[in-house]
C-alpha positions, 0 to 999 in steps of 0.5 A: 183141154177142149171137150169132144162135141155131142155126137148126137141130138139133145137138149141145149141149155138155155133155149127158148122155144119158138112157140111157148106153150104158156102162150096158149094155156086158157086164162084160168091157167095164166096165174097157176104157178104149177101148171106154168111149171109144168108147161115150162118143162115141156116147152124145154123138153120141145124146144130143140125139136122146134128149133130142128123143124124150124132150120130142117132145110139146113140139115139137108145142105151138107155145107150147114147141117152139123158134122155127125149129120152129115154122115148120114147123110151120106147113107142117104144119098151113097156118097164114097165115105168111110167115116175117117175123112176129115170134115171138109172132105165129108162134106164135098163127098156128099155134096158131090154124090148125086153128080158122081152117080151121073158119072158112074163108071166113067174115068171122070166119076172114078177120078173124081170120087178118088179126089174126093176120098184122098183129095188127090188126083189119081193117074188112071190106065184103062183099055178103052177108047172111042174114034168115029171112022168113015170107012166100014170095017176100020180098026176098033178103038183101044185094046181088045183085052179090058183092063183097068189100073189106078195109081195113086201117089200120096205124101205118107201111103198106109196099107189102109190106103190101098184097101180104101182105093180097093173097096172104091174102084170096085164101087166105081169102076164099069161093072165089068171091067177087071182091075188093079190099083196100086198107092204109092209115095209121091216124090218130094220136091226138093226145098231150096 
């Protein structure tokens, strides 16, 4: 049986400090067995944190820096995550979010913040259009009464399912624009 990984920051067994502190005592020290000791607890004590600042571009890249860290990160940058995506997931959810709020409100930012959260695409209806007409007074574009509708087909749909996409078309979606979302199951191919 494997252990479950650390969920947070701690020491590591056996790592040596970038920058010892013994290196650095006066000379008078350099034979003190005790204050060698000494400094050698401190340089244990020090040594993740040293190892943190000296990779701390990697905790921002969310492809490196570790699992529980990306999580928050996420926070940081208001990626579409609950916390019960598997990692690979998670990690293109964050590294998309910056993008995604480029796009917000719009069918693409919805869609994509969809297939980022359920790694599916979804089949979205919405009342809009856009159309350029040299006549003055033609036609407007789309339906005069808004309207949304994402349907999402997933191989085994949970009610906590519906209630995700709920929660992330309302984040998502044109802030004025009312709703409704639907999961269904997907049709199975038949196997030959």
């Amino acid at each position: 049986m494997t252990a479950a990984p650390a969920s947070h920051r701690g020491s590591v067994d056996g790592l040596g400090s970038s920058l010892p502190i013994s290196s650095m005592l006066p000379a008078v020290f350099a034979d003190d067995d005790l204050a060698l000791r000494f400094v050698g607890g401190l340089d244990d004590v020090l040594a993740p944190i040293l190892s943190v600042l000296d990779c701390l571009d990697t905790y921002f890249d969310p492809a490196l820096t570790p699992a529980d860290f990306a999580q928050w990160l996420g926070t940081w940058v208001g990626a579409e995550t609950d916390g019960t995506e598997p990692e690979d997931r998670l990690r293109a959810a964050v590294a998309a979010a910056a993008r995604l709020h480029r796009v917000r409100g719009t069918r693409q930012g919805l869609s994509e913040a969809v297939r980022l959260a359920f790694g599916v695409e979804p089949e979205i209806t919405e009342s809009g259009g856009a159309e350029w007409n040299a006549r003055p007074l033609g036609p407007f574009p789309g339906r005069p009464r808004p309207y949304l509708h994402v349907t999402l087909r997933l191989p085994d749909p949970k009610p906590a399912d519906t209630h995700r996409l709920d929660a992330l078309v309302a984040a998502a979606r044109p802030a004025h624009m009312p709703y409704t979302v639907e999961v269904t199951a997907s049709e199975r191919t038949p196997e030959r």
